[in-house]
RODO-475797 format. One record per residue (C-alpha): residue number from 1; chain; z, y, x. Coordinates in Angstrom, 3 decimals, decimal comma. Example, Ala and Ser with C-alpha at 12.3 -4.5 7.8 and 13.67 -1.06 7.14 Angstrom:
! RODO-475797
+-----+-------+----------+----------+----------+
:  nr : kette :        w :        v :        u :
+-----+-------+----------+----------+----------+
:   1 :     A :    7,800 :   -4,500 :   12,300 :
:   2 :     A :    7,140 :   -1,060 :   13,670 :
+-----+-------+----------+----------+----------+
This chain:
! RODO-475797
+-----+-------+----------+----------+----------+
:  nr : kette :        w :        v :        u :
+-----+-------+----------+----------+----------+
:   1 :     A :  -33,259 :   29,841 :   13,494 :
:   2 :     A :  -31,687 :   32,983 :   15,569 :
:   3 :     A :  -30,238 :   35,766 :   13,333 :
:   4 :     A :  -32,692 :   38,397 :   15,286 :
:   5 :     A :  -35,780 :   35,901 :   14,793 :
:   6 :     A :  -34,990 :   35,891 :   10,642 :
:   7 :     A :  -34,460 :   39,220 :   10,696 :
:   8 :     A :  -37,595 :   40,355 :   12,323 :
:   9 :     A :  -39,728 :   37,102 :    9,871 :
:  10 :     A :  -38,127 :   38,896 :    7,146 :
:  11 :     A :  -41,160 :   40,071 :    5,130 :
:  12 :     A :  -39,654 :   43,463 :    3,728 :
:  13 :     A :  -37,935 :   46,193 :    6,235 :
:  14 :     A :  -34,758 :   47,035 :    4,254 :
:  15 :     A :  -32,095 :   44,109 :    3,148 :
:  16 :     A :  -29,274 :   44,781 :    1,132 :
:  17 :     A :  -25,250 :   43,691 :    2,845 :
:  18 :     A :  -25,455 :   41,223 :    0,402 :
:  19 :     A :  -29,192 :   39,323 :    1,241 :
:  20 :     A :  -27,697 :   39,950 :    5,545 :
:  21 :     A :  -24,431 :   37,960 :    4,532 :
:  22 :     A :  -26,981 :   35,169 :    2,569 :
:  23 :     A :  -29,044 :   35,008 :    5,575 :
:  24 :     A :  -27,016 :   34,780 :    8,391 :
:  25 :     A :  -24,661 :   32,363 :    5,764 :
:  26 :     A :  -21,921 :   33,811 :    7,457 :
:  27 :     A :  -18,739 :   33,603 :    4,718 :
:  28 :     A :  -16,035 :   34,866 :    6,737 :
:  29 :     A :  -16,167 :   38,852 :    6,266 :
:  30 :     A :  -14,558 :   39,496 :    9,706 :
:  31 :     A :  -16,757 :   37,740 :   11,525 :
:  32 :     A :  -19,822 :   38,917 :    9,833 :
:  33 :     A :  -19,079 :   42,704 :   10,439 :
:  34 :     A :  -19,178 :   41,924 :   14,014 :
:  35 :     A :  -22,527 :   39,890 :   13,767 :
:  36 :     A :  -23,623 :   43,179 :   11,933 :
:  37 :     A :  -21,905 :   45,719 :   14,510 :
:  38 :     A :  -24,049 :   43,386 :   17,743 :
:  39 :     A :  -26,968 :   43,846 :   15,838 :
:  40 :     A :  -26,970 :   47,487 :   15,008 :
:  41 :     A :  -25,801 :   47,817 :   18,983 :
:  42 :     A :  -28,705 :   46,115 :   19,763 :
:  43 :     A :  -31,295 :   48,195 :   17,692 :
:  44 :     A :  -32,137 :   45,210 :   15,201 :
:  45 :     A :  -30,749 :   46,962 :   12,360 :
:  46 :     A :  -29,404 :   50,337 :   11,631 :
:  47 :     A :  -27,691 :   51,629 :    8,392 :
:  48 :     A :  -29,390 :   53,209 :    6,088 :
:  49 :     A :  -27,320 :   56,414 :    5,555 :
:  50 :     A :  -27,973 :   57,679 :    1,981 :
:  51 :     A :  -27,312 :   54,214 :    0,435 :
:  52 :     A :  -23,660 :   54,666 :    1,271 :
:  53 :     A :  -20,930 :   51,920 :    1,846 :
:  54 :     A :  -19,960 :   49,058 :    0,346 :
:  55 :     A :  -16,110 :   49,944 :   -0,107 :
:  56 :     A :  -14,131 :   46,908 :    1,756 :
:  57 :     A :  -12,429 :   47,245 :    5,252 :
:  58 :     A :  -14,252 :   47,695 :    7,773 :
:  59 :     A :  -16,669 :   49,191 :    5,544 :
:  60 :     A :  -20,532 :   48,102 :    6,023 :
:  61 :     A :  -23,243 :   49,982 :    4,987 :
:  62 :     A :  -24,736 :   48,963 :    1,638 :
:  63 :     A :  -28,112 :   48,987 :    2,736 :
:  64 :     A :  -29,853 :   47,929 :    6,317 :
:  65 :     A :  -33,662 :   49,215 :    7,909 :
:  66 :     A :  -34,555 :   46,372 :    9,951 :
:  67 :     A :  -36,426 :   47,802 :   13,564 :
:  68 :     A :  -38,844 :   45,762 :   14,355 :
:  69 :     A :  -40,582 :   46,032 :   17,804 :
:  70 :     A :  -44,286 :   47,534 :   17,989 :
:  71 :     A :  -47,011 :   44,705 :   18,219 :
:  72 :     A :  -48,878 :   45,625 :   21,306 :
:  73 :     A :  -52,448 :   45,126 :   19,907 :
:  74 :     A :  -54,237 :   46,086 :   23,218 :
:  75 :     A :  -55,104 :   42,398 :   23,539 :
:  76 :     A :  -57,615 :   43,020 :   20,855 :
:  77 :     A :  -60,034 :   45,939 :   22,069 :
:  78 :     A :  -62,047 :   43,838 :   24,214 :
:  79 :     A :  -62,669 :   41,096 :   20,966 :
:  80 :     A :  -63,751 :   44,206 :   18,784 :
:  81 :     A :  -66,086 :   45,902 :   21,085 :
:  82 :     A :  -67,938 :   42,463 :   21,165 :
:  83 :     A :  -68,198 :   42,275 :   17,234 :
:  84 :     A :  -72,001 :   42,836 :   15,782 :
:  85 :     A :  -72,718 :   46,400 :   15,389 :
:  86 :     A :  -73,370 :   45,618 :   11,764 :
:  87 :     A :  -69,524 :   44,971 :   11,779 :
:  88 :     A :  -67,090 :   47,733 :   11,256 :
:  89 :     A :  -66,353 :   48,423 :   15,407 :
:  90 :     A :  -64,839 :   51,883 :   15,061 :
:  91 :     A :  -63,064 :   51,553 :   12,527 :
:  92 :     A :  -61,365 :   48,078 :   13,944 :
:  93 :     A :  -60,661 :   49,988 :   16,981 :
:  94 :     A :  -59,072 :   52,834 :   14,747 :
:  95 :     A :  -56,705 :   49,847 :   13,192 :
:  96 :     A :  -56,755 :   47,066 :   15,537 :
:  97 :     A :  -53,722 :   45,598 :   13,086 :
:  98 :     A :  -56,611 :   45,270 :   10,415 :
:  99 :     A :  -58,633 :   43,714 :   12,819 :
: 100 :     A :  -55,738 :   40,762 :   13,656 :
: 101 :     A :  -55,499 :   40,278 :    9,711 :
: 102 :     A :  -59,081 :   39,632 :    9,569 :
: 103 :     A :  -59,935 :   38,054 :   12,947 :
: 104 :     A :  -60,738 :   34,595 :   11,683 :
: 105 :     A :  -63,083 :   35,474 :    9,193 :
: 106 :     A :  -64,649 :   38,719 :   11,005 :
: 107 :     A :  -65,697 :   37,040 :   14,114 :
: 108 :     A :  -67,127 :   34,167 :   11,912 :
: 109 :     A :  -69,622 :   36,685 :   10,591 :
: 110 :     A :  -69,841 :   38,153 :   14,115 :
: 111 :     A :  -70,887 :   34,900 :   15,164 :
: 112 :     A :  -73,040 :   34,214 :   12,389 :
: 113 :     A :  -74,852 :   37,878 :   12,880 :
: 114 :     A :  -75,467 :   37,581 :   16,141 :
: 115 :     A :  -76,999 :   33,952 :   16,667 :
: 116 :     A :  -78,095 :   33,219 :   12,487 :
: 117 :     A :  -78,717 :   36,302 :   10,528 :
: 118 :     A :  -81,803 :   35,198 :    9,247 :
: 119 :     A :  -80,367 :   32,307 :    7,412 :
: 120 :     A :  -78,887 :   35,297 :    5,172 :
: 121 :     A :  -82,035 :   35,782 :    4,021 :
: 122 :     A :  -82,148 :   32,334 :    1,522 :
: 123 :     A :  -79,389 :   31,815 :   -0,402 :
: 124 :     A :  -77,141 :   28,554 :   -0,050 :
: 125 :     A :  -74,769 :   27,277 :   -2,524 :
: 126 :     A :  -70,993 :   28,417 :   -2,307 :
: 127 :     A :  -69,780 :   25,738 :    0,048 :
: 128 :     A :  -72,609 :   25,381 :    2,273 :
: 129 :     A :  -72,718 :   28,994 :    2,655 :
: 130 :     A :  -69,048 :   28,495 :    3,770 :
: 131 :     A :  -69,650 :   25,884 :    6,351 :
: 132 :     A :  -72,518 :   27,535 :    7,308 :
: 133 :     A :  -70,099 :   30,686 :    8,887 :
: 134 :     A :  -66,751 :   29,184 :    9,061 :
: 135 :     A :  -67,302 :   25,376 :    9,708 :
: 136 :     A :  -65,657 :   24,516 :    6,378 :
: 137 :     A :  -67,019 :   23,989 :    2,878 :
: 138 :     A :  -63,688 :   25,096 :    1,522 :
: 139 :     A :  -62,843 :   28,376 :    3,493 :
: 140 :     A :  -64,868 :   30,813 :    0,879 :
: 141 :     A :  -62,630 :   29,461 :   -1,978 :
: 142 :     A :  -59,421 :   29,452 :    0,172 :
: 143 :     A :  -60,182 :   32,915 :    1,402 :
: 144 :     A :  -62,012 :   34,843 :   -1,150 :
: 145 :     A :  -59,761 :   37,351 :   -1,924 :
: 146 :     A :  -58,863 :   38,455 :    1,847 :
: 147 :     A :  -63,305 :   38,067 :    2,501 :
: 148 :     A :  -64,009 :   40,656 :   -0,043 :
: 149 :     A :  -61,376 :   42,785 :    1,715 :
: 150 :     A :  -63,419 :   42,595 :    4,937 :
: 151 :     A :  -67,175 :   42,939 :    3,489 :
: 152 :     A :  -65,508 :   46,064 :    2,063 :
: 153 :     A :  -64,083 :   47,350 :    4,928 :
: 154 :     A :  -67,008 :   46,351 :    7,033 :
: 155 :     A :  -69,470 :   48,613 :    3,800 :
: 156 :     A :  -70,819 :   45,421 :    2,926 :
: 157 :     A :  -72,284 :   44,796 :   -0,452 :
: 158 :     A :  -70,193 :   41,476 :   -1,956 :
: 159 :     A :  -73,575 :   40,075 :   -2,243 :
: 160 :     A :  -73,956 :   40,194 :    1,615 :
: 161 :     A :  -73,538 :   36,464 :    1,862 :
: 162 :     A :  -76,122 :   35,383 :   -0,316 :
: 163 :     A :  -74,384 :   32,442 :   -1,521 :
: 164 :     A :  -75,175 :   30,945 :   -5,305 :
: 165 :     A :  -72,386 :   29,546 :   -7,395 :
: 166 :     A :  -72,772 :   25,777 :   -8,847 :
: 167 :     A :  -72,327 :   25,300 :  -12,456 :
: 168 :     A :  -69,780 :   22,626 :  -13,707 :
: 169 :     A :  -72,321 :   19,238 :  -13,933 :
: 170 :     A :  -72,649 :   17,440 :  -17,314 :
: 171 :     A :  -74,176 :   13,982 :  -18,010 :
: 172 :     A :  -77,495 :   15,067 :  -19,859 :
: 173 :     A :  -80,739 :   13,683 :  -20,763 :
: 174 :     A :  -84,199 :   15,900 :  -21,209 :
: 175 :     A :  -86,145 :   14,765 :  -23,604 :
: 176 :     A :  -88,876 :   17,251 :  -23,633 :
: 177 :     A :  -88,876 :   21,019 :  -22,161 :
: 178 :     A :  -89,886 :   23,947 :  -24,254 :
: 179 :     A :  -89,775 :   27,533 :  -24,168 :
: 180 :     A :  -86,710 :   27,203 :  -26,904 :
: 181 :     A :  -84,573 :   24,195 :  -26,680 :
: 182 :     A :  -82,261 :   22,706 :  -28,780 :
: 183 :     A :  -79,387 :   21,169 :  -26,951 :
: 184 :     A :  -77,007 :   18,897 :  -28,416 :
: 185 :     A :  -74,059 :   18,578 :  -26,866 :
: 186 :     A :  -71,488 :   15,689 :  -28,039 :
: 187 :     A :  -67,725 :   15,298 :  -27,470 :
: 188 :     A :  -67,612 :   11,671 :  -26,583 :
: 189 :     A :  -69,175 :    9,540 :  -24,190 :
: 190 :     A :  -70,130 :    6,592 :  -26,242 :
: 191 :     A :  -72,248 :    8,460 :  -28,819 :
: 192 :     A :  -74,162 :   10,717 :  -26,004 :
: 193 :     A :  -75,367 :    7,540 :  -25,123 :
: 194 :     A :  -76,397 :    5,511 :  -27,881 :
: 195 :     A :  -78,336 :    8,866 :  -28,792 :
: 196 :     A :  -79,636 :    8,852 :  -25,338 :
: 197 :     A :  -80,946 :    5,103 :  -25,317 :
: 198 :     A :  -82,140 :    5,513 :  -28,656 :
: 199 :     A :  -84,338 :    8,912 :  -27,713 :
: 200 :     A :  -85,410 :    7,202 :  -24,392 :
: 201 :     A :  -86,793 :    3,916 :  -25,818 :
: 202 :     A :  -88,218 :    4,993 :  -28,942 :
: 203 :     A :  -89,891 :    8,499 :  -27,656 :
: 204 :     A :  -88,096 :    9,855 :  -31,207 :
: 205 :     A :  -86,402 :   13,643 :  -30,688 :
: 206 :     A :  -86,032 :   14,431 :  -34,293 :
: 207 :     A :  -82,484 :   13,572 :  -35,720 :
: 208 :     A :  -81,873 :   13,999 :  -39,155 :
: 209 :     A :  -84,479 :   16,228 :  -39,311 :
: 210 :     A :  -83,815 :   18,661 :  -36,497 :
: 211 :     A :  -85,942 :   18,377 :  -33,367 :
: 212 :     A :  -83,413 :   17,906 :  -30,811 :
: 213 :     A :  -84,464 :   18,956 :  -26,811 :
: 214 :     A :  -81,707 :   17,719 :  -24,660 :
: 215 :     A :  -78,305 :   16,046 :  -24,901 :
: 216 :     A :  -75,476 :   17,126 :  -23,402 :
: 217 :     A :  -71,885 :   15,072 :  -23,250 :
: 218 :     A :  -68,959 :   17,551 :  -23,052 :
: 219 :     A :  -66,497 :   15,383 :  -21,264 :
: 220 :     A :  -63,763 :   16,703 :  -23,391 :
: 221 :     A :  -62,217 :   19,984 :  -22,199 :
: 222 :     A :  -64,728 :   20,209 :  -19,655 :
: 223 :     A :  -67,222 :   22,004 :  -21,955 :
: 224 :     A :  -64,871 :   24,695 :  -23,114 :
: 225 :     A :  -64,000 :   25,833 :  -19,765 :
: 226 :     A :  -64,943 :   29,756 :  -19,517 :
: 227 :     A :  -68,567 :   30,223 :  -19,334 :
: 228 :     A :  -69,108 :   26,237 :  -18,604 :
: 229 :     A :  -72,167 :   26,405 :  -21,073 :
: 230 :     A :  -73,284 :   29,920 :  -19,962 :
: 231 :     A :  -73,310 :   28,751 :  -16,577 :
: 232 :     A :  -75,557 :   25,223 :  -17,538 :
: 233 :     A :  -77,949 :   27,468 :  -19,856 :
: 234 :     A :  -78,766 :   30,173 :  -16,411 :
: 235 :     A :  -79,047 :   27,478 :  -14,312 :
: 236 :     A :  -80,203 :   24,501 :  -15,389 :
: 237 :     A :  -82,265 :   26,254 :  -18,010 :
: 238 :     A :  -82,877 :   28,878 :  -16,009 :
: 239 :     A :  -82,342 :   31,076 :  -18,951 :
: 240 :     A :  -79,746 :   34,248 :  -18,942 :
: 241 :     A :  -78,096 :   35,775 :  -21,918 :
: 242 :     A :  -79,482 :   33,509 :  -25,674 :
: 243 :     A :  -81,361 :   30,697 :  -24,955 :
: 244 :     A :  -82,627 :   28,732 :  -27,880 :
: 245 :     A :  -79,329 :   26,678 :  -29,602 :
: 246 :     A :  -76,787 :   24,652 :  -28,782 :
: 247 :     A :  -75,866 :   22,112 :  -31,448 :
: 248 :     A :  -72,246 :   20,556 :  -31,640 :
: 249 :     A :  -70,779 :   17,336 :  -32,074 :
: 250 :     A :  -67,581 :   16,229 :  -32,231 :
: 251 :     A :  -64,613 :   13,698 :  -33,821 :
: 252 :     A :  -63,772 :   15,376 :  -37,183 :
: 253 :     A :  -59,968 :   15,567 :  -36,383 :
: 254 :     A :  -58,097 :   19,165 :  -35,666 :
: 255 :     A :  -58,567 :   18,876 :  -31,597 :
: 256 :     A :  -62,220 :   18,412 :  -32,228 :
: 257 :     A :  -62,355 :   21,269 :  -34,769 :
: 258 :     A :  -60,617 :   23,264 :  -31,925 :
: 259 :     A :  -62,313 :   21,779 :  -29,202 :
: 260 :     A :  -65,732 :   23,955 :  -31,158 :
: 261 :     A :  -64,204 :   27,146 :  -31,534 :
: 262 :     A :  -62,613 :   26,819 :  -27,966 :
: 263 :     A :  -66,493 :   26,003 :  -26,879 :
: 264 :     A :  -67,621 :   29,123 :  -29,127 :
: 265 :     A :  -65,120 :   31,524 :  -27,595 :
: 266 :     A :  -65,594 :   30,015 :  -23,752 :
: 267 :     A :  -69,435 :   30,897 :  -24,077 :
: 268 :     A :  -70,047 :   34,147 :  -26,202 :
: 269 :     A :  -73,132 :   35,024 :  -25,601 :
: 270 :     A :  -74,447 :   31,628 :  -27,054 :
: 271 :     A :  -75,715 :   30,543 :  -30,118 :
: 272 :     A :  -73,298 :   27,014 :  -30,574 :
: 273 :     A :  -73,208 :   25,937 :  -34,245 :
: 274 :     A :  -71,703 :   22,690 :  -35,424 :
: 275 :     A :  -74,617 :   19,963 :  -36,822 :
: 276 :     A :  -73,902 :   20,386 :  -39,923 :
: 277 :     A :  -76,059 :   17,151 :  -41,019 :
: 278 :     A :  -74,318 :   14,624 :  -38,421 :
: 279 :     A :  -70,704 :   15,959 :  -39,895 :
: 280 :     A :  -71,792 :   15,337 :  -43,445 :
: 281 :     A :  -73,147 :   12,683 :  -42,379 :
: 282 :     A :  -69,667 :   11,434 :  -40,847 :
: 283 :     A :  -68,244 :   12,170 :  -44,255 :
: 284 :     A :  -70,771 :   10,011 :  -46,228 :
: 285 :     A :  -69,863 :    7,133 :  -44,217 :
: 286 :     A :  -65,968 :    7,484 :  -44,273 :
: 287 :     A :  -66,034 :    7,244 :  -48,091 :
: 288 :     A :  -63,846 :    3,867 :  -49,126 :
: 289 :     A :  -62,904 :    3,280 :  -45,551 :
: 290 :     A :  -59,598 :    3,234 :  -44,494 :
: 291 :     A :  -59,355 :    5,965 :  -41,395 :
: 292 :     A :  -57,266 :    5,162 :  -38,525 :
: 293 :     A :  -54,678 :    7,466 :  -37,410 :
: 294 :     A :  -55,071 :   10,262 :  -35,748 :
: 295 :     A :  -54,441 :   10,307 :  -32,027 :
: 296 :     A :  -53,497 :   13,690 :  -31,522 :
: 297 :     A :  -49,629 :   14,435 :  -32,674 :
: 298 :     A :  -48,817 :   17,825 :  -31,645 :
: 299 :     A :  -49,678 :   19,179 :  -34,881 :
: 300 :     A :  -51,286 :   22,166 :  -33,883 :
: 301 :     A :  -53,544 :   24,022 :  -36,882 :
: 302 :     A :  -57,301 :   24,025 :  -36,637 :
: 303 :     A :  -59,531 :   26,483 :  -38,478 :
: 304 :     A :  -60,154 :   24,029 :  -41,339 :
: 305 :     A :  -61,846 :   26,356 :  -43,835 :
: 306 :     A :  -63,751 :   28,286 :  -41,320 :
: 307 :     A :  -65,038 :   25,110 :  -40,138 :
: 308 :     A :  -65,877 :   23,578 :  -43,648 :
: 309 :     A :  -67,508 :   26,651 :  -44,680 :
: 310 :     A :  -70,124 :   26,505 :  -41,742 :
: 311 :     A :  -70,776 :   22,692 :  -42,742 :
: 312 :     A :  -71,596 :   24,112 :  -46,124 :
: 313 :     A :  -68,612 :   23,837 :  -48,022 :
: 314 :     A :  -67,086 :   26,448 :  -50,404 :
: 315 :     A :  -63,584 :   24,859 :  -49,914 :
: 316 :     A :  -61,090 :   22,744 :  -47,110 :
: 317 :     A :  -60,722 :   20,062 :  -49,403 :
: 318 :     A :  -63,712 :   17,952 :  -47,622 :
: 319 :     A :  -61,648 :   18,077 :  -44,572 :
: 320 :     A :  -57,669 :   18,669 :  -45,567 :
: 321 :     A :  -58,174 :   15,142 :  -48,046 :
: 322 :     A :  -57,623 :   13,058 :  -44,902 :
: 323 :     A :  -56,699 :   15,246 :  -41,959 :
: 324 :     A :  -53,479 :   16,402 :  -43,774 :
: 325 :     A :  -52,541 :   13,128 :  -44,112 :
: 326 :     A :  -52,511 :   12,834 :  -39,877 :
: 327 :     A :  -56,235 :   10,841 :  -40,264 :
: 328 :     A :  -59,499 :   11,497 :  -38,479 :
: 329 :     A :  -62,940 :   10,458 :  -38,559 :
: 330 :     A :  -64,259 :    9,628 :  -34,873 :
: 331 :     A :  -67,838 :   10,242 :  -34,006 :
: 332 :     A :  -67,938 :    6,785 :  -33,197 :
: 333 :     A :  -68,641 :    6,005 :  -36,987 :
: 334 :     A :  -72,551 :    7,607 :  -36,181 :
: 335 :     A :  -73,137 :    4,426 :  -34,019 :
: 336 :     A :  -76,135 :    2,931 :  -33,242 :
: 337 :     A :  -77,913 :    1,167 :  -35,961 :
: 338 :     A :  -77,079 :    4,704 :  -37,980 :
: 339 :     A :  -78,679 :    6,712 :  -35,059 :
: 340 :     A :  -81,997 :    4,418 :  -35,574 :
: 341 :     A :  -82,288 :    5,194 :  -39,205 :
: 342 :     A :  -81,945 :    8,941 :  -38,869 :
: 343 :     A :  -84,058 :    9,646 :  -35,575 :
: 344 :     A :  -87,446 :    9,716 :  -35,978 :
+-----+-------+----------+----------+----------+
């Protein structure tokens, strides 16, 4: 590339002697005083005065304004004039460098204004509001920051587009509807189901004694992803703000502990407690067996006696007697013939 072509792709309009010398990876001083003295004969650069010299022979200035030429936007009028008057026009033709910035996504709701306005009426989803204007399901996510920019300067409401947001999809199972569910949401995979195929071919929704609405498997991190439940409850449940509850249950190790507080904090305004009867129940069942190892080594903390006092514990010692020694108890232990005795 063309010293005068960097220059003028440089994205700020002073550079230092030392960033022009980088640039134009000129090492001999000599000969880059005279690359400096064309350009500032040329009108590419000139020096800027107050930021004095650098002090060698010939002295350069320490500090350069780079001139670069005035776009000649003209080419633009005729494209704004034929934007929708519901577009910004005057003001576009007041800044027709605004108008360049925004030209791709401006004349896509030109376009969509003048030929499909009333499919603003019903909402879409996200992306197929996206492809619906721009021809690409992507282009609202790419763009977003630089489209609220122009529904501002066009005094349109962020709202204009009248486009829905798609919650994060879990594996669930309904078992009944009611005006206040209960929604049990498990960690692992294995267990969702067993519950699932247990509650689907015996008609049962009542384990260990709590009537149990819907089950929900968390995929992991999945379910403590900023308002991933919030988000679910709204639209799925088509419930805002408290629903009914949200029941947890996870592998008693310290990632699981963590994995319910990070669910907790992720989705304030819900109600998620653990199950306190399937963890004592894990607990029950782990007596005389010999725990396997747990698979998580980065020996991070985990609110044990928070967490033991809300399964009814006054003390850690339920939970520090094996998890201190780097053990766990996987949910896994709750397996199916277990699930069959308590769900009735």
């Amino acid at each position: 590339m063309k010293p005068v072509q960097k220059l003028l792709e440089y994205d700020r309009t002073i550079i230092t002697e030392i960033e022009l010398q980088q640039m134009l990876a000129e090492t001999d001083y000599l000969a880059f005083c005279r690359i400096i003295e064309k350009l500032v004969d040329n009108g590419i650069v000139a020096p800027v005065k107050t930021a004095g010299i650098n002090g060698k022979l010939p002295p350069l200035a320490n500090k350069y304004r780079i001139i670069k030429p005035r776009e000649d936007y003209s080419g633009y009028y005729k494209f704004i004039r034929r934007l929708n008057p519901r577009l910004n026009i005057s003001g576009y033709l007041k800044r027709p460098e605004l108008y360049k910035k925004h030209q791709i996504i401006v004349e896509g709701l030109s376009g969509y204004l003048w030929y499909t306005a009333e499919l603003l009426v019903e909402p879409m989803s996200r992306k197929e509001r996206s492809f619906s204007i721009w021809g690409s399901e992507k282009f609202l996510d790419d763009h977003f920051t630089l489209i609220r920019e122009v529904l501002r300067f066009n005094n349109l409401r962020e709202d204009f587009l009248n486009f829905y947001n798609t919650p994060e999809p879990f594996f669930e199972y309904v078992h009944s509807r009611s005006g206040q569910m209960t929604v049990l949401a498990l960690e692992n995979k294995d267990t969702w189901f067993t519950f699932r195929k247990l509650m689907l071919d015996t008609g049962k929704n009542v384990i260990a004694g709590t009537p149990v609405d819907m089950l929900l498997y968390g995929e992991g991190n999945k379910i403590s992803k900023p308002g991933a439940l919030e988000e679910f409850n709204a639209t799925m449940l088509g419930k805002r703000g408290p629903s009914g509850r949200f029941l947890y249950f996870g592998d008693l190790d310290p990632e699981g502990i963590r994995l319910f507080f990070r669910t907790r904090e992720a989705n304030p305004s819900l109600d998620i407690r653990p199950f306190i009867s399937l963890y004592q129940l894990m607990l029950q069942l782990a007596k005389g067996r010999e725990l396997p190892e747990s698979p998580d080594k980065r020996g991070v903390k985990a609110p044990l006696a928070e967490f033991a006092f809300m399964l009814g514990f006054d003390k850690a010692d339920a939970l520090t007697a094996f998890l201190e020694k780097g053990l766990y108890i996987p949910q896994e232990i709750v397996n199916y013939q277990v699930v069959s005795e308590i769900l009735s």
